[in-house]
N, C-alpha and C positions, 0 to 999 in steps of 0.2 A: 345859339344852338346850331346844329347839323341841319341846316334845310334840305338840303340833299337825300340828307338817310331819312326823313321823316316821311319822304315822299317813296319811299324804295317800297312799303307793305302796301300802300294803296296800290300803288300800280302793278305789283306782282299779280292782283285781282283783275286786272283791266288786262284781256287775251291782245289790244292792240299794241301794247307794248313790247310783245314778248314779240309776235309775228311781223307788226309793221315798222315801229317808231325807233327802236333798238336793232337793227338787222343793219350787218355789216362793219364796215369798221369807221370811227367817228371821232370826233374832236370833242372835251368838255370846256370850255370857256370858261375860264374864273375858277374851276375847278377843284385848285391847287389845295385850301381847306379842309374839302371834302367830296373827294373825287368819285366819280362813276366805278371807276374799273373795281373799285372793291366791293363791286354788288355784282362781277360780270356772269358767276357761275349761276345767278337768277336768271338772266335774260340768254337760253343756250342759241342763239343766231347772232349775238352780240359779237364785234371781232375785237380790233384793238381799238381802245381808247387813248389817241394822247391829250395830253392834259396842258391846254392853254394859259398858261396867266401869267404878270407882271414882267416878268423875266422874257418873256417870249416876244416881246413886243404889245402895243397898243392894239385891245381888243375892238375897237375902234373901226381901224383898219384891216387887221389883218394880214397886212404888208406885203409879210415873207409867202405867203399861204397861195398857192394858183387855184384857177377858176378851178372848180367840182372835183375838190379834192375829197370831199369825205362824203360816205352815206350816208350820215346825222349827226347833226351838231345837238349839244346839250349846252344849254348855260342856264346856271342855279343861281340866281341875284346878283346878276352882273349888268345888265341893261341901267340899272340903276343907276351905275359907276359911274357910265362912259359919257360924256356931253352932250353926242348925239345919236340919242337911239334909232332915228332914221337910217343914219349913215351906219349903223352899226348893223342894223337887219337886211341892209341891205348888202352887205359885205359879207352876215352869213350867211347869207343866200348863194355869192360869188361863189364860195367856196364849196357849196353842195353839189351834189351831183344831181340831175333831173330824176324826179320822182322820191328822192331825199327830203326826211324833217327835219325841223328845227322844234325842238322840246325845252320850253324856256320856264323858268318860274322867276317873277317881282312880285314887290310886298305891293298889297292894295293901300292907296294913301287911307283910307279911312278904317281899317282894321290893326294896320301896324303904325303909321304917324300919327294918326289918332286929331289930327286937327293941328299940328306943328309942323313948319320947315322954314329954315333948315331943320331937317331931324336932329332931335335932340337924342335920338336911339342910333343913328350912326351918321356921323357929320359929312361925309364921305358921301352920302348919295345928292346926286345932283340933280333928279327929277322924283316923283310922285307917279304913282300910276291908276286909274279907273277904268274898268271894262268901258264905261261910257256916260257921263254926265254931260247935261248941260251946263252947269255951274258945279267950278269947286272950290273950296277955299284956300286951294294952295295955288301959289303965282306958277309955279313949275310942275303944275297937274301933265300929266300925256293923257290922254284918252286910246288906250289900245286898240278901238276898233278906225278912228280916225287915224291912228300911226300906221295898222293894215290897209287900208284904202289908198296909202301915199306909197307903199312899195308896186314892185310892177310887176306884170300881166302876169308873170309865173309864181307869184306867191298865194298860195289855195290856202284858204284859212280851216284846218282841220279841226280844234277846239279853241272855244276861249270859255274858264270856267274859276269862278270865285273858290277857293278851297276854306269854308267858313265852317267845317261840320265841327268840326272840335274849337272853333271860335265859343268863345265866354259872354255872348252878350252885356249879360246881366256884371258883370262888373264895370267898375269906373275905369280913368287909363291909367292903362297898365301894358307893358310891352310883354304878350300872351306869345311872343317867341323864344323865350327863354325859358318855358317849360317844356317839358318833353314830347307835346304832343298839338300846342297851336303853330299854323301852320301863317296864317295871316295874309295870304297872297293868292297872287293870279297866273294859273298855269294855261299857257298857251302853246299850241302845237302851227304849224306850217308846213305845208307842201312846198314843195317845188313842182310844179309841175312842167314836164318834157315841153318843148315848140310845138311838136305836133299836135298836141293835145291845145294846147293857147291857140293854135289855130285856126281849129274847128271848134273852139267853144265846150269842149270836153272830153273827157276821156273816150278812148276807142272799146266798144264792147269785142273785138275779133280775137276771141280769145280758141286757143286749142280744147278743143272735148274733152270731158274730162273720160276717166274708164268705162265699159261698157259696164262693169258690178255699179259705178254713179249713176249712169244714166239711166238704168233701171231704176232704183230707187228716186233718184229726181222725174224721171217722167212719171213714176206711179204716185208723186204728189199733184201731179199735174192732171193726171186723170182722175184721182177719186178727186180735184176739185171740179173739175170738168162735169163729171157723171151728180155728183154733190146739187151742181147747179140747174142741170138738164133735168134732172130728179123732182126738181121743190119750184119747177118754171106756174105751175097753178096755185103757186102761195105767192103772193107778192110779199114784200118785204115790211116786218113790224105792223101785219095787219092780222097775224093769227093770235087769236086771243080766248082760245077756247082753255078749259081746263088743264094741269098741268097733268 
């Protein structure tokens, strides 16, 4: 099935994709199947998507592609493909530009392999993937949060999250990606984050004011919490217990 399009209504719901994770112009890796750019009038900060795959060279490397070329890379079950997904996240990294994501989705080995590899649902994938186990049953398991610990100092780990909600527990195996609506994997997001920020250990707050009509409303949150707490200073806290 379209892993790509099944992912398009959830995150139409999620305001991070419209304003952070989609903004500018990007690359989709592996793509070619079921590309991004036919959702682009969802995402309106979205610019151009070109569409990476086979033909374009080893997504691997990346080759042809120079450093911080794009403002967000997308690849929809492609990690899977490639030999080494170290050297592969670390090359869509290359190609990002600082303060750039990478919005990635793999099948989790135990929702979509089900306890088999080589898969016997696509013989093509060369590793397995888990948010994080100590033991798994597959020789070629990754653990996602140990593959993010081995890229460097600029990769800020923005989500990593099971997509199990329309998962079928209750049945036996059965590959639940072939209907319309199990998703079976692990969507993860990356920063890039700029030198100067790796630097100092974090982002810089030195942000411009915003309008005087904001700061009004932002400081009168600030004051009735202020006046809120000055007010209630002879009730100590979860000690009033008198009638309602």
């Amino acid at each position: 099935m379209k892993e790509l399009s099944k992912s398009i209504m959830r995150r139409l719901h999620d305001s991070n994709f419209l304003r952070r994770y989609f903004v500018g112009n990007g690359v989709d890796i592996g793509g070619k199947p079921d590309p991004l750019f036919l959702y682009q009038e969802f995402f309106p900060l979205m610019g151009d998507v070109r569409v990476w795959d086979l033909e374009d060279g080893d997504a691997q490397f990346m080759a042809s592609v120079e450093d911080e070329t794009f403002d967000f890379v997308n690849s929809s079950h492609c990690l899977e493909h490639l030999r080494d997904p170290l050297e592969s996240l670390e090359n869509w990294l290359r190609i990002l530009k600082p303060g750039g994501y990478i919005v990635g989705l793999v099948p989790d080995e135990d929702l979509y392999e089900q306890g088999v590899f080589p898969s016997d649902r696509n013989l093509d994938h060369k590793h397995t993937f888990t948010i994080f186990k100590k033991k798994s049953w597959s020789k070629s398991s990754v653990n996602i949060l140990d593959l993010f610990a081995r890229l460097g100092s600029q990769a800020r780990i923005e989500r990593v999250e099971l997509l199990d909600s329309t998962f079928r527990y209750e049945l036996p195996r059965f590959d639940q990606t072939v209907t319309p609506v199990g998703e079976c994997a692990i969507e993860f997001i990356l920063r890039k984050a700029p030198l100067a920020e790796v630097e100092q250990g974090g982002p810089s707050w030195d942000r411009a004011q915003p309008s005087r009509a904001l700061r009004r409303h932002f400081n009168q949150y600030r004051d009735d919490y202020l006046r809120l707490k000055a007010g209630n200073s002879s009730f100590p806290p979860f000690e009033n217990e008198e009638e309602l």
